[in-house]
gemmi code that builds the backbone of each chain (N, CA, C; Angstrom):
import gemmi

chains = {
    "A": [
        ("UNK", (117.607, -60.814, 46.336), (117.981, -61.442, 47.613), (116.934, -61.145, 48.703)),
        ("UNK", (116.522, -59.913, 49.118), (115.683, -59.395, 49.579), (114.444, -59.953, 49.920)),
        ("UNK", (113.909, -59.509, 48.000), (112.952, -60.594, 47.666), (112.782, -61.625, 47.838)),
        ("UNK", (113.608, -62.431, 47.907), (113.402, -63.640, 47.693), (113.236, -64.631, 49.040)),
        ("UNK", (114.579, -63.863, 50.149), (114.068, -64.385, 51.516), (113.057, -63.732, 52.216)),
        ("UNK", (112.016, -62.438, 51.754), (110.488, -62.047, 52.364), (109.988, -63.418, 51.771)),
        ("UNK", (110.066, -63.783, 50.570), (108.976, -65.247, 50.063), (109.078, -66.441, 50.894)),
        ("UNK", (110.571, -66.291, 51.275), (110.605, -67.642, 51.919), (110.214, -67.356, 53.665)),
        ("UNK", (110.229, -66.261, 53.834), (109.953, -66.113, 55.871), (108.524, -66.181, 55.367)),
        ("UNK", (108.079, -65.676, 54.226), (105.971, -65.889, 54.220), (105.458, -67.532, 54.242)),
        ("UNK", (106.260, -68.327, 53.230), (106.325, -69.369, 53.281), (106.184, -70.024, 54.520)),
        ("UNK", (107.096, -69.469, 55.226), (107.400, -70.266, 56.907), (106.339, -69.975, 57.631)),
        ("UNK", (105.896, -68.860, 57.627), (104.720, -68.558, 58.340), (103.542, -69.004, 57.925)),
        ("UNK", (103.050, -69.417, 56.207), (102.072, -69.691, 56.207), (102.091, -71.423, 57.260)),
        ("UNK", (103.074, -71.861, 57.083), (103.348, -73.035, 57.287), (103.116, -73.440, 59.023)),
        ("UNK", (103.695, -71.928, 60.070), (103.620, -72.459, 61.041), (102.070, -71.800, 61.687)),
        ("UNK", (101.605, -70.948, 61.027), (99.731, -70.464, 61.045), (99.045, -71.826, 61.144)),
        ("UNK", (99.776, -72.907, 59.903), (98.818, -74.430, 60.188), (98.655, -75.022, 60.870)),
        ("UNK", (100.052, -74.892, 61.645), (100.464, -75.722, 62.574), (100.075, -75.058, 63.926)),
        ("UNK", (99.826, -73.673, 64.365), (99.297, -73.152, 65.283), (97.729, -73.277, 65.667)),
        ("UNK", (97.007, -73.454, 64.428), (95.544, -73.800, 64.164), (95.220, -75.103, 64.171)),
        ("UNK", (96.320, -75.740, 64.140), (96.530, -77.598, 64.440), (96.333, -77.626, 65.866)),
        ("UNK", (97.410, -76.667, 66.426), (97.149, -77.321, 67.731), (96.092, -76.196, 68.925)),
        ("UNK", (95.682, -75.569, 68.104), (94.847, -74.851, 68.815), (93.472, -75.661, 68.405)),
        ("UNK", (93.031, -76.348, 67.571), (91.802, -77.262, 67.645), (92.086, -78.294, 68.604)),
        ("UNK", (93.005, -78.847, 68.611), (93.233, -80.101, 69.456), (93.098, -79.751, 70.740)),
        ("UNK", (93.735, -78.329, 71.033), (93.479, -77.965, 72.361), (91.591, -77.746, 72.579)),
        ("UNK", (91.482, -76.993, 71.358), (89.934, -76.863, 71.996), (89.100, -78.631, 71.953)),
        ("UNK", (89.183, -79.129, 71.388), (88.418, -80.801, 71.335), (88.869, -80.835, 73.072)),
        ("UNK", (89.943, -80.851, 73.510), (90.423, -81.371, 74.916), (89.489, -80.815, 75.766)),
        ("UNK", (89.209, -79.186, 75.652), (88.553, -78.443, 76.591), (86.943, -78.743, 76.490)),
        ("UNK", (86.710, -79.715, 75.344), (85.169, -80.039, 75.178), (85.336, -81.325, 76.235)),
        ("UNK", (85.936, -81.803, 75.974), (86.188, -83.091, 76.872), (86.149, -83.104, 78.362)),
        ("UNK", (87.263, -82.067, 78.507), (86.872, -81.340, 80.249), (85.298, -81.159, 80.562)),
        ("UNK", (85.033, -80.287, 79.500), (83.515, -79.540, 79.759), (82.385, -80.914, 79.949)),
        ("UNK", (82.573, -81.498, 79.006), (81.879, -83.076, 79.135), (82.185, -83.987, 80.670)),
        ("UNK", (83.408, -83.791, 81.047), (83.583, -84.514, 82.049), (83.199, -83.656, 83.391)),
        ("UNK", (82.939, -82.375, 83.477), (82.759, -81.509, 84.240), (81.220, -81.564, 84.264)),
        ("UNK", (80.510, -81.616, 83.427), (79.456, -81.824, 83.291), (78.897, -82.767, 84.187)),
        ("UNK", (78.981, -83.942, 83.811), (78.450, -84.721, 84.413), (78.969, -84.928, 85.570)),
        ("UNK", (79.936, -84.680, 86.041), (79.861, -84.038, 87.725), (79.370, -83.320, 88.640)),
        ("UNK", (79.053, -82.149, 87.357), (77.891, -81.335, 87.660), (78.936, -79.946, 88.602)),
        ("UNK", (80.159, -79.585, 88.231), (81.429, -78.921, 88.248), (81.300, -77.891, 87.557)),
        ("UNK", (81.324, -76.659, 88.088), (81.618, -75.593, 87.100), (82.479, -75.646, 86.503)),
        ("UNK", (82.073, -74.910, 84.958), (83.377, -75.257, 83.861), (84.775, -74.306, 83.933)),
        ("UNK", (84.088, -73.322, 83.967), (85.321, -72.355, 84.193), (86.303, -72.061, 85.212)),
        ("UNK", (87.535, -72.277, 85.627), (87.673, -72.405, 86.802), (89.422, -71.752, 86.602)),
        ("UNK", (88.775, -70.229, 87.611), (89.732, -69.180, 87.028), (91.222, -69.470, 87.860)),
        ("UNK", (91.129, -70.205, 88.678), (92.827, -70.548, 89.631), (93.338, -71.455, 87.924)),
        ("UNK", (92.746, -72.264, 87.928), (93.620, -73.217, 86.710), (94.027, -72.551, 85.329)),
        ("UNK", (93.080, -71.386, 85.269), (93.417, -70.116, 84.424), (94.525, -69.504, 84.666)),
        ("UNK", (95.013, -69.465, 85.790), (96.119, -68.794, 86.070), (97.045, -69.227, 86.382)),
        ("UNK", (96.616, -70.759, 87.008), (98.001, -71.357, 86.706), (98.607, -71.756, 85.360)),
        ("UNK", (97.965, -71.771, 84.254), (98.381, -72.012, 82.964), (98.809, -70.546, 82.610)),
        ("UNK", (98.339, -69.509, 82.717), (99.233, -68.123, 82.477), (100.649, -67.846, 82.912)),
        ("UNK", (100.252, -69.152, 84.367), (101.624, -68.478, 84.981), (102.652, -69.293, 84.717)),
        ("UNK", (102.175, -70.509, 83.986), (103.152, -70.942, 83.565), (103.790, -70.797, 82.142)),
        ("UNK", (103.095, -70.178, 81.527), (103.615, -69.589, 80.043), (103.849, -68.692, 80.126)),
        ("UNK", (103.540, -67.404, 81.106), (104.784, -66.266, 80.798), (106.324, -66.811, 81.759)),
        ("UNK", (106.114, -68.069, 82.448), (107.761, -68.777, 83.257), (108.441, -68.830, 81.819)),
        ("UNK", (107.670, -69.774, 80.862), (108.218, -70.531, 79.842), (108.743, -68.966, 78.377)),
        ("UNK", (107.869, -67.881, 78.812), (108.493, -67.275, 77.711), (109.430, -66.631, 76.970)),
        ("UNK", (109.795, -67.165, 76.033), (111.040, -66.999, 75.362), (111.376, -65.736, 74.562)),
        ("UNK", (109.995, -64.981, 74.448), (110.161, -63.855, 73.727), (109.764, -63.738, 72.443)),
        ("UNK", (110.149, -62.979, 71.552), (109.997, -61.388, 71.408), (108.698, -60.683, 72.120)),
        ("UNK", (107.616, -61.645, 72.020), (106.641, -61.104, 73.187), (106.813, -60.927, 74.168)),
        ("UNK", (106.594, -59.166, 74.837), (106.456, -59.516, 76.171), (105.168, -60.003, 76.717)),
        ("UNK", (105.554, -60.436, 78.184), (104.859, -61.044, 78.981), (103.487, -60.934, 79.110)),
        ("UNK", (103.098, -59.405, 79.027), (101.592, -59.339, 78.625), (100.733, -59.954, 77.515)),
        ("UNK", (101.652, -59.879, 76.749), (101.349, -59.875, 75.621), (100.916, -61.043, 75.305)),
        ("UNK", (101.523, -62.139, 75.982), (101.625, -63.923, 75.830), (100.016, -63.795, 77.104)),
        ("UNK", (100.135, -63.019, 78.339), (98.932, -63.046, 78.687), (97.386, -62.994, 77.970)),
        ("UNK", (97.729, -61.956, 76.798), (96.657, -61.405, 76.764), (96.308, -62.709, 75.312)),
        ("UNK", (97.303, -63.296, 74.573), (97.024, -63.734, 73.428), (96.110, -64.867, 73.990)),
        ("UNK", (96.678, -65.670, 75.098), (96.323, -66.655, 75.814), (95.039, -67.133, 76.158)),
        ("UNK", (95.038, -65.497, 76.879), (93.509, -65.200, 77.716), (92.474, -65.425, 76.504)),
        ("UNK", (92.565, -65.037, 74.871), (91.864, -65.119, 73.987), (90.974, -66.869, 73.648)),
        ("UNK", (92.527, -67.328, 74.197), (92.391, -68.764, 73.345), (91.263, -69.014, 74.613)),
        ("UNK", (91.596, -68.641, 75.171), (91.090, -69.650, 76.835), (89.520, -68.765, 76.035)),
        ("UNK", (89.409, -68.017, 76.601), (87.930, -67.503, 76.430), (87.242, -68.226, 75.177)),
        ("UNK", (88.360, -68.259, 73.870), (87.378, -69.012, 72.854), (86.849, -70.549, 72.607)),
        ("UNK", (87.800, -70.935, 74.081), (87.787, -72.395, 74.245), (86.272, -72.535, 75.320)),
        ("UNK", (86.372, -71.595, 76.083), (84.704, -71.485, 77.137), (83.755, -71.243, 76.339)),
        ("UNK", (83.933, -70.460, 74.956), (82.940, -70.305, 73.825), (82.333, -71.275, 73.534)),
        ("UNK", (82.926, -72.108, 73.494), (82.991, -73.470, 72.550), (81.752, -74.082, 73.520)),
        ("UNK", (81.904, -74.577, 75.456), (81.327, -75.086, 75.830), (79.928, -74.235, 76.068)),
        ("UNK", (79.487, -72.524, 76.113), (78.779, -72.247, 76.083), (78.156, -72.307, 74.973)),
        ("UNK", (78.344, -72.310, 73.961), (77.496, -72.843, 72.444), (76.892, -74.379, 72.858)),
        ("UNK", (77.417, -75.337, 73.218), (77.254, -76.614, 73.554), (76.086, -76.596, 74.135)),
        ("UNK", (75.912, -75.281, 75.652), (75.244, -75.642, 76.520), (73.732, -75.147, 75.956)),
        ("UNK", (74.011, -73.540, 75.186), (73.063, -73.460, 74.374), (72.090, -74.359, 73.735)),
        ("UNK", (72.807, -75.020, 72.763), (71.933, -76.215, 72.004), (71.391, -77.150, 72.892)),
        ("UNK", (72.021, -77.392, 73.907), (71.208, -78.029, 74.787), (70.143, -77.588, 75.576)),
        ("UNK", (69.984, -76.596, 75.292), (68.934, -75.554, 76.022), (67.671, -75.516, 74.543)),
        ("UNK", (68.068, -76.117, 73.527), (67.394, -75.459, 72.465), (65.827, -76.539, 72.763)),
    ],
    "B": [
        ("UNK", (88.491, -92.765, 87.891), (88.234, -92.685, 86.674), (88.398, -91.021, 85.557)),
        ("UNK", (87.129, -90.861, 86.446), (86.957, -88.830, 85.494), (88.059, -88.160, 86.064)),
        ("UNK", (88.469, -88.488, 87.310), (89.807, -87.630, 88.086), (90.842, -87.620, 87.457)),
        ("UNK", (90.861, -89.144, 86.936), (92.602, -89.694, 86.056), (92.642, -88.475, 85.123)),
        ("UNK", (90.989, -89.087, 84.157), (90.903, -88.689, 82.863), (91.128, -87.107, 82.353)),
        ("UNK", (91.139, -86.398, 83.597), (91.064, -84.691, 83.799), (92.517, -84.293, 84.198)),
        ("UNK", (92.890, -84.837, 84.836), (94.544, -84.747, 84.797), (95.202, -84.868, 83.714)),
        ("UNK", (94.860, -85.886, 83.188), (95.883, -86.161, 81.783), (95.775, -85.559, 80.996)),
        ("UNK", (94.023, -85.148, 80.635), (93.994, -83.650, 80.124), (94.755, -82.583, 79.744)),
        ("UNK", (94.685, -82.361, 81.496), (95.333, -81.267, 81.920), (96.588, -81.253, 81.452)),
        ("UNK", (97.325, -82.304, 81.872), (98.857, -82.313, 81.341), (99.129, -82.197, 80.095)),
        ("UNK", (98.221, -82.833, 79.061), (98.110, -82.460, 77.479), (97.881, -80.797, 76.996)),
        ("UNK", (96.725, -80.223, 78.198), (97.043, -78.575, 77.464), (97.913, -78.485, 77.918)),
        ("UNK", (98.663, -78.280, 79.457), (99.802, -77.370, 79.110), (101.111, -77.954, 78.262)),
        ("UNK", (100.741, -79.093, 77.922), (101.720, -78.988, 76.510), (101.670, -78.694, 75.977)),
        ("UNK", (100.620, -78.396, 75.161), (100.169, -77.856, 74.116), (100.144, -76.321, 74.213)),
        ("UNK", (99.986, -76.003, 75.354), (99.742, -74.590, 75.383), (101.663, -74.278, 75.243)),
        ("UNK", (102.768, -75.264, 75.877), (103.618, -74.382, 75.891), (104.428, -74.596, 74.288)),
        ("UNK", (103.131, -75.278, 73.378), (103.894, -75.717, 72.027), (103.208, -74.487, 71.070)),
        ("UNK", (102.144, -73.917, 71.802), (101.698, -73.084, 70.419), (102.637, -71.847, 70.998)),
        ("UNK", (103.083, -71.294, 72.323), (104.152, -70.607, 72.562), (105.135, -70.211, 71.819)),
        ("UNK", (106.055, -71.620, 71.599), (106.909, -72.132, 70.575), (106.811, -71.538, 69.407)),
        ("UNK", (105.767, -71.775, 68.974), (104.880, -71.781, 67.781), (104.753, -70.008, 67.508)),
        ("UNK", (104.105, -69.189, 68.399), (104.060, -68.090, 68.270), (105.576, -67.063, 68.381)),
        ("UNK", (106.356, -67.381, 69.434), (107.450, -66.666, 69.400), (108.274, -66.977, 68.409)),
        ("UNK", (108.327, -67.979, 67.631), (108.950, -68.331, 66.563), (108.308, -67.334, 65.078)),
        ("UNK", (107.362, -67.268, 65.456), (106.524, -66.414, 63.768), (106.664, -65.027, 64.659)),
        ("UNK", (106.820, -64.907, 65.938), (107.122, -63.267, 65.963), (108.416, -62.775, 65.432)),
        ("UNK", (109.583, -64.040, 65.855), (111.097, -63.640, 65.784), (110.819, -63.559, 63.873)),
        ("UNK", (110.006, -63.889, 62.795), (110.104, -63.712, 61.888), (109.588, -62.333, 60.966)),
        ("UNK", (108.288, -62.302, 61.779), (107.694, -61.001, 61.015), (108.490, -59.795, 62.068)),
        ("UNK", (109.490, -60.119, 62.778), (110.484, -59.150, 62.984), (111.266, -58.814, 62.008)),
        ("UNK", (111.801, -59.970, 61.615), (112.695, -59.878, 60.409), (111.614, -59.134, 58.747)),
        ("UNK", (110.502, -59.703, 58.938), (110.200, -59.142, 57.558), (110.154, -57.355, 58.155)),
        ("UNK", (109.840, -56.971, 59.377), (109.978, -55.835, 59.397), (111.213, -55.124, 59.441)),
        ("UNK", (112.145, -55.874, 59.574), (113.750, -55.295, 59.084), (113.841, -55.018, 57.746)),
        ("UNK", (113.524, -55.944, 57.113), (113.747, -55.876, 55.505), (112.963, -55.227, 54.719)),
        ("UNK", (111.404, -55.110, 55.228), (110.613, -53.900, 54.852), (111.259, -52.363, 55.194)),
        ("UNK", (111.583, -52.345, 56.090), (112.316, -51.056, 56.744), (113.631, -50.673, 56.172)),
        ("UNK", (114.097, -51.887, 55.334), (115.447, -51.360, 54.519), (114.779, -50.659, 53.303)),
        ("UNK", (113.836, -51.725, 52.592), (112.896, -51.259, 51.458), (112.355, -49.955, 51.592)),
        ("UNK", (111.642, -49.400, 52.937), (111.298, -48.169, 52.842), (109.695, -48.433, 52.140)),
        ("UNK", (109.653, -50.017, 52.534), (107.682, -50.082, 51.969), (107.019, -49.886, 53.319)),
        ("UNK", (105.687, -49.668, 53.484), (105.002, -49.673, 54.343), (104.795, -51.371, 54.830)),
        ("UNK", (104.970, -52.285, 56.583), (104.768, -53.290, 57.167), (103.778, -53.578, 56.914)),
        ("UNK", (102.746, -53.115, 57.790), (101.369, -53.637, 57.506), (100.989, -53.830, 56.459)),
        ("UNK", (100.507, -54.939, 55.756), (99.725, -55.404, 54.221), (98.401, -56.123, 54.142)),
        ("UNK", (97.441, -55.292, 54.475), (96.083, -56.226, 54.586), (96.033, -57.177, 53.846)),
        ("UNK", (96.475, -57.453, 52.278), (96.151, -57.973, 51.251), (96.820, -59.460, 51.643)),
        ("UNK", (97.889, -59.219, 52.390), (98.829, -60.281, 53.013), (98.117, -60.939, 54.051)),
        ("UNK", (97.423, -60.702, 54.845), (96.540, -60.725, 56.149), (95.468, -61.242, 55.883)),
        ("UNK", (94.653, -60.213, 54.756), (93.930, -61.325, 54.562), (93.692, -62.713, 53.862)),
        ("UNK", (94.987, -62.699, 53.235), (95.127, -64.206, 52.512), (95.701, -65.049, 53.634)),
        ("UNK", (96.515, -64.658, 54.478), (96.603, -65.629, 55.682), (95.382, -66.107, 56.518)),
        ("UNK", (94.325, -65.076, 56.439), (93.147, -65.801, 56.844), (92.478, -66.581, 56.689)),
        ("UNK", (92.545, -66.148, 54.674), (91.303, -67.310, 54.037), (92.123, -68.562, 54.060)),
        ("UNK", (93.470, -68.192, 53.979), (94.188, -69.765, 54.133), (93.983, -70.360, 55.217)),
        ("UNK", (93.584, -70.064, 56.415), (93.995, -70.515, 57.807), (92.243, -71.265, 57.865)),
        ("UNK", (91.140, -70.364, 57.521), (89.576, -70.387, 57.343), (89.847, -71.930, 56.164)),
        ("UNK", (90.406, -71.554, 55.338), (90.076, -73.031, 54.147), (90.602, -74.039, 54.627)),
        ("UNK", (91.561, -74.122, 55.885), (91.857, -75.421, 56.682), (91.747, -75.616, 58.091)),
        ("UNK", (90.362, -75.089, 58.190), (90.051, -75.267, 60.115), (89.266, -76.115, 60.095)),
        ("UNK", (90.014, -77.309, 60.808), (89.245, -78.562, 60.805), (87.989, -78.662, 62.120)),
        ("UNK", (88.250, -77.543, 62.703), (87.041, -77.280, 64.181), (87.509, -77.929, 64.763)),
        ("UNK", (87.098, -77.448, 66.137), (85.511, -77.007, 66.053), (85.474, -76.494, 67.090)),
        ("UNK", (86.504, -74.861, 66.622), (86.441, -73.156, 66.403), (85.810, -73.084, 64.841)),
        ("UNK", (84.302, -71.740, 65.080), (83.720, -71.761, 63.771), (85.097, -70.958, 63.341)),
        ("UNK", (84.495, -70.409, 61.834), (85.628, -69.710, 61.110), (85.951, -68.526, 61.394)),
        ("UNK", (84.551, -67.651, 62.359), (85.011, -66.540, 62.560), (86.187, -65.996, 64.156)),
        ("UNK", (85.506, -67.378, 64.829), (86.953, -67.579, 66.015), (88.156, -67.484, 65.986)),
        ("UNK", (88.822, -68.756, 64.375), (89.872, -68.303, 63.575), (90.178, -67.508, 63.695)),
        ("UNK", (89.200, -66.376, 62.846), (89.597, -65.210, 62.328), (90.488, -64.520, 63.083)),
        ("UNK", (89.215, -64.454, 64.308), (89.354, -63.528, 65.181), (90.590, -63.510, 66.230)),
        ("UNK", (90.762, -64.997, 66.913), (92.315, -65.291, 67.394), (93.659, -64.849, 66.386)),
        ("UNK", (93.403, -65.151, 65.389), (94.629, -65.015, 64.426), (94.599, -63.849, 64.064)),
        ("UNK", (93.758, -63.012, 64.227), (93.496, -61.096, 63.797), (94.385, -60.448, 65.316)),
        ("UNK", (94.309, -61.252, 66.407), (95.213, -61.294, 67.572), (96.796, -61.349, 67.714)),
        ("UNK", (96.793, -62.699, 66.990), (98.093, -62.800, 66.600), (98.883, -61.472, 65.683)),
        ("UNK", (98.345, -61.628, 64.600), (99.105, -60.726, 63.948), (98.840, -59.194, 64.686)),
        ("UNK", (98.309, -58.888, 64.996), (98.108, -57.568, 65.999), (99.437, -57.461, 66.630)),
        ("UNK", (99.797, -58.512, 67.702), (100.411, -58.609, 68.549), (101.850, -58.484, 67.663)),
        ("UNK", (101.988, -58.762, 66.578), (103.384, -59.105, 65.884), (103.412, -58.040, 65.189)),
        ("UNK", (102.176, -57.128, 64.803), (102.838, -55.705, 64.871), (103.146, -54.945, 65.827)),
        ("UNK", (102.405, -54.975, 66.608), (102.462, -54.282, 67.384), (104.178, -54.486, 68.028)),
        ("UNK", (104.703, -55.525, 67.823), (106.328, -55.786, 68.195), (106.647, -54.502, 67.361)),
        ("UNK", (106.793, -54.774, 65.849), (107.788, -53.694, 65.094), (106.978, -52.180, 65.375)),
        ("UNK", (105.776, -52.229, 66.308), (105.861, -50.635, 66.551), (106.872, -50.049, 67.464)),
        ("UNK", (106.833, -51.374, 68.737), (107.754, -50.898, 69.509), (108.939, -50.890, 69.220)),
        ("UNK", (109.757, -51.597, 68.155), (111.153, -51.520, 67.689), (111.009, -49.586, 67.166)),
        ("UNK", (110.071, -49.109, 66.389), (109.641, -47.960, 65.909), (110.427, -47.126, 67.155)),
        ("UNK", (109.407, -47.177, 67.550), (109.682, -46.267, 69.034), (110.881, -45.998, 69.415)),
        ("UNK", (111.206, -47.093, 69.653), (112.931, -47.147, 70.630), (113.544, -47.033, 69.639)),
        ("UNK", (114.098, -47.024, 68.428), (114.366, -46.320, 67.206), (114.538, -44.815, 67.087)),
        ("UNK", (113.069, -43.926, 68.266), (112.797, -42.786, 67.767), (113.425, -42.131, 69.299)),
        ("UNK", (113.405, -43.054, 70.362), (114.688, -42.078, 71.774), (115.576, -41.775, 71.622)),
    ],
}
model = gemmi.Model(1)
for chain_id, residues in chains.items():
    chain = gemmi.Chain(chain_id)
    for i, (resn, *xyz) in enumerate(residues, 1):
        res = gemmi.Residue()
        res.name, res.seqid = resn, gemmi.SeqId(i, " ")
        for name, pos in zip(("N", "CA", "C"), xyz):
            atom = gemmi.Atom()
            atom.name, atom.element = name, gemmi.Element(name[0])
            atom.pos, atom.b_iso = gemmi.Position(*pos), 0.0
            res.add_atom(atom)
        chain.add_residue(res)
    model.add_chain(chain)
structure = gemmi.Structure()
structure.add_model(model)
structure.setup_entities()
């Protein structure tokens, strides 16, 4: 019994890992798009108020077992690996 | 035009941002549970061998464009964070 529902909660998780990496690409393609449209405005990309208003609105929205930092800090990751993304960009364009 | 196009954006991450939320507090409320049922077992939680097959699985379907070690590295986050839950169940266990 035990056994058998650890197989099935791994199951679930491999399942919602896909689906978290689903929408964490889609999010990053979006933030290339910003960066592209920021660009040619000639707009700095990073822009730490809108950083925080998206923090502050996901620890409003959080439901838990994480605390609040915690949803900060996972967040702060994505965000930074999403500015990754446009500094590699800007790189090659430098190449 | 670029003004519209950056708004709507915008409104797309924080959906997205409050869907991988979803997404994450849902796989925490689970590897809670596998840490209940490990903890009845009396096996040790942490399982690299487990961890790292969630990786290469997550790495053999990243459609980008986060390289593979971004993956890694966000999702080496995640699960951090979802132990780091059943440490603190540990704890307050041990007052």
């Amino acid at each position: 019994m035990t056994r058998e529902r650890l197989e099935e909660i791994r199951a679930q998780l491999d399942e919602i890992n896909l689906e978290i990496l689903e929408l964490l690409s889609r999010r990053a393609e979006l933030v290339q798009e910003i960066g592209d449209l920021k660009k040619r405005k000639g707009t700095e990309r990073f822009d730490p108020i809108r950083e925080k208003e998206m923090l502050d609105r996901l620890v409003a929205a959080n439901p838990g077992p994480f605390d609040d930092s915690t949803v900060r800090h996972l967040f702060k990751q994505i965000f930074q690996a999403s500015l990754g993304l446009m500094e590699e960009e800007k790189k090659e364009l430098l190449v």
